[in-house]
N, C-alpha and C positions, 0 to 999 in steps of 0.2 A: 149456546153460541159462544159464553165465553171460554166454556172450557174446549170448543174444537179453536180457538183461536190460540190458546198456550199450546197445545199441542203443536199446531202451525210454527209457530214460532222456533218452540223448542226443536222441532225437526230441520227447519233451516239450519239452528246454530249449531246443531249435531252434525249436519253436512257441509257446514260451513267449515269449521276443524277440521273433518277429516281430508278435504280440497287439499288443506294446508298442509296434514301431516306426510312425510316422507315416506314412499319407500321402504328404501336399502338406510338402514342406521349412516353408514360413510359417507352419503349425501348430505350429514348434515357439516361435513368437515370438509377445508377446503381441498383440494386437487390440485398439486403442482407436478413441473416437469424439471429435474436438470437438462438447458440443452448442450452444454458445453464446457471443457475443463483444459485451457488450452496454456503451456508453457509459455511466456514471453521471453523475450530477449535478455531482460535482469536477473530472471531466475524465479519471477514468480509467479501465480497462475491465476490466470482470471478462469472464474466461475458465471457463468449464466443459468439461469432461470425461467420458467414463466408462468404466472398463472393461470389452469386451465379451466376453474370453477370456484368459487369463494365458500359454497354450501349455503349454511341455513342462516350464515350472520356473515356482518360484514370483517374482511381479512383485518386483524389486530396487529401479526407482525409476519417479516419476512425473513430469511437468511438458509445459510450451508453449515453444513458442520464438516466435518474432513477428519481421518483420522488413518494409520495402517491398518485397521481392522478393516475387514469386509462388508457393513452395516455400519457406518459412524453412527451415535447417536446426535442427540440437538446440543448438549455440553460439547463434544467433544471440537477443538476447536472452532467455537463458535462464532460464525459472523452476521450480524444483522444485516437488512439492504432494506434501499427503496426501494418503493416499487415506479413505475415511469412506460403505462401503455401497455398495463400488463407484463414489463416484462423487470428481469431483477437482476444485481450482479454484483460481484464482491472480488475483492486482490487480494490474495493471500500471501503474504509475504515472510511465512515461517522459515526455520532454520533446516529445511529440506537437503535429504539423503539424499543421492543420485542412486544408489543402488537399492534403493526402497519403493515399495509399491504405494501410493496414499490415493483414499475414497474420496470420493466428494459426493453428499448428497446436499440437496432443498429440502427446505420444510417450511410449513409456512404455518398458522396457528387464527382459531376465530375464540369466540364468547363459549363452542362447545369443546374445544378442543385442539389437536395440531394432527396433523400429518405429513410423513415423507415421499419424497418422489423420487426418480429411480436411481442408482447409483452410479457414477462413473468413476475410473480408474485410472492413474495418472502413472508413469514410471519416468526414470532419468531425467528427473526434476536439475536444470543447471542451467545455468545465465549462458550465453552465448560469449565468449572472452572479450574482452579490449584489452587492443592492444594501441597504446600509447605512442606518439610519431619521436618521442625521444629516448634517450636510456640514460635514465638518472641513478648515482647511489643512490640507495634505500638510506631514508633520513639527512636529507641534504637542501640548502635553501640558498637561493642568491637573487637579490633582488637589482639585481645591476647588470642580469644577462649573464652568459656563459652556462656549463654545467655544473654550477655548484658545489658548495663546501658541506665535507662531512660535518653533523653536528649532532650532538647528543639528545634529540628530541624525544620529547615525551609527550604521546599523544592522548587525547582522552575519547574516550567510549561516545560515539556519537549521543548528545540527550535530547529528550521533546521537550521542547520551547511549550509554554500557555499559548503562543500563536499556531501552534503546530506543526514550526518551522523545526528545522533538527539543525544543531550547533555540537563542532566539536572543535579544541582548538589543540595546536600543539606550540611546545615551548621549549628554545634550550637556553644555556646561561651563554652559550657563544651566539645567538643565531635572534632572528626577529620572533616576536609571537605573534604567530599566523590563528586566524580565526577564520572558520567556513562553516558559513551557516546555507542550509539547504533548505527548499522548498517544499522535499518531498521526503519519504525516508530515505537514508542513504544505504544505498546496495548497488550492484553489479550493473554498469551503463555509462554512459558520457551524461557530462550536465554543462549547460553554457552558464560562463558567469554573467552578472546584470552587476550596473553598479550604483544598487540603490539596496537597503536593507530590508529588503519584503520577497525576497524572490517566491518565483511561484514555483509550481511542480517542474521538475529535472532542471532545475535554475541552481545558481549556488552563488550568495555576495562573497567574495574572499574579501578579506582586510589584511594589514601587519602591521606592528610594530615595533621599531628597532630603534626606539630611543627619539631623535630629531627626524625620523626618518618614519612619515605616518602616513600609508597609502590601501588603496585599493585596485583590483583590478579592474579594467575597464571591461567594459559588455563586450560580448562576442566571443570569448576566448574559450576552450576546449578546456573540463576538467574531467579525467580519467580517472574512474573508480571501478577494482574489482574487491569483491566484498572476499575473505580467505576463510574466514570464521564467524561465530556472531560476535558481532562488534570489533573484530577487524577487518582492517582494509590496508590495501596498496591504491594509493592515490598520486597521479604523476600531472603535474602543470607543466609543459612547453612553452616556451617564449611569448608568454602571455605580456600582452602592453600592461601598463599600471600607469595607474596615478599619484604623482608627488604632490601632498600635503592638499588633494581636492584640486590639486593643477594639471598642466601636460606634464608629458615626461617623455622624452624618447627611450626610456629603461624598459629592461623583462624582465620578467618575473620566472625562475625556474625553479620547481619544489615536488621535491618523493618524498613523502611518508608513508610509512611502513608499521600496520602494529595496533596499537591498542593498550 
C-alpha cells in the first residue's frame, strides 16, 4: 500500500512539471511590438512600444535601440522606458542626418532572457523651422527695446544641470551676461519664458546682468530656438517685457545668439 501510494504521488509531481513546462523554447522570453517611430516638430522621434506577452518570468527591463543598420542591436543607441498599461515609449533626441535612413526596434528582457520586436525605419529626420517674428544681428543684445547692439558674445555649449535643467550663458565685455536655463533639452522649437528658476519642459528662466542693471524676463514671452549643429543654436528673443531689479519695468528685451 505504501509503495502504490509513492508512486501516486511521484506521478502527480511528474505531471505536475510537465503542466508547467513550455512548448516552443521563445515562450519562455518576452514578446514585444514597435508600434510607432514618428518625427516631431523639434527633430526628434518618439518611439512607441508594447508588450504583447512577458513569457515564463516577470518583464525585468524595457527600451529601443536605433541605429543606420538594418537590425539595430540592444547597445546600439540604447534607451530604457517604462512601462505604463502595457505599453512603452522613448524620445530620441540624437544628432540625426536628414539624408540618412535610421532603425528603430524594442526589446524588452526577463530572468531567461531578452527579445526583439519588429523594426521600423525612419528617413528625413529634421525639426519643422521657426521662424522668429523679428530680424536681429547674430550676436546682439539690448535690454531697453529697440533692435540691438552688435557685441562680441561668447556663447557656451548648453550643459545638464544635477536638476536636469539645461543652462547656457553668453557673455561679452560690452554687453550684459545673459543666462538661459531650460527645462528641457534645448533643440529646435519655441519655449515660453516663466519667471521663476525651475522651469519645466519647453519653458526657459532668462536672467541678465549688466552691472546695476539685474533682471529677468517676465512669463509669457516667446523664445526662438533653431538648433544648426550639436550644440549650436540660433536663438532670437523679441520684445520680450523684463523685470528691473525683481520690479516693473515698461523695458524689452531684444537678443540673437548665434553659435556655440
Amino acid at each position: 500500500m505504501m509503495n502504490k501510494l509513492i508512486v501516486s504521488l511521484a506521478f502527480i509531481l511528474v505531471m505536475g512539471s510537465c503542466q508547467l513546462a513550455l512548448n516552443d523554447v521563445q515562450d519562455y522570453f518576452p514578446k514585444v511590438s514597435t508600434l510607432s517611430a514618428i518625427v516631431q516638430a523639434d527633430g526628434t522621434v518618439l518611439v512607441e512600444g508594447s508588450i504583447d506577452a512577458e513569457g515564463a518570468a516577470a518583464i525585468g527591463y524595457v527600451g529601443f535601440c536605433c541605429s543606420t543598420k538594418q537590425e539595430p542591436k540592444m547597445l546600439d543607441y540604447q534607451m530604457i522606458s517604462n512601462v505604463s498599461e502595457g505599453k512603452f515609449s522613448a524620445i530620441y533626441e540624437g544628432n540625426f542626418q536628414p539624408d540618412s535612413v535610421y532603425y528603430f526596434r524594442s526589446w524588452a528582457s526577463n530572468d531567461y532572457g531578452y527579445a526583439y520586436g519588429n523594426t521600423l525605419s525612419v528617413s528625413k529626420i529634421i525639426a519643422t523651422a521657426v521662424t522668429p517674428p523679428c530680424t536681429l544681428v547674430a550676436n546682439t543684445c539690448n535690454i531697453g527695446g529697440g533692435q540691438g547692439t552688435a557685441q562680441a558674445y561668447t556663447v557656451t555649449k548648453p550643459a545638464e544641470l544635477s536638476s536636469g535643467d539645461w543652462e547656457m550663458r553668453a557673455s561679452s565685455p560690452n554687453g550684459p551676461m545673459v543666462t538661459l536655463k531650460f527645462g528641457s533639452t534645448v533643440t529646435t522649437g519655441v519655449f515660453t519664458t516663466v519667471n521663476f528658476n525651475s522651469p519645466d519642459s519647453k519653458e526657459v528662466f532668462v536672467s541678465f546682468n549688466a552691472g546695476f542693471i539685474v533682471g529677468s524676463l517676465k512669463a509669457g514671452s516667446k523664445v526662438y530656438v533653431k538648433r544648426i549643429a550639436s550644440g549650436v543654436f540660433d536663438i532670437s528673443i523679441c520684445d520680450a517685457p523684463w523685470a528691473f531689479n525683481n520690479g516693473n519695468s515698461d523695458y524689452y528685451f531684444n537678443l540673437r545668439l548665434k553659435g556655440a
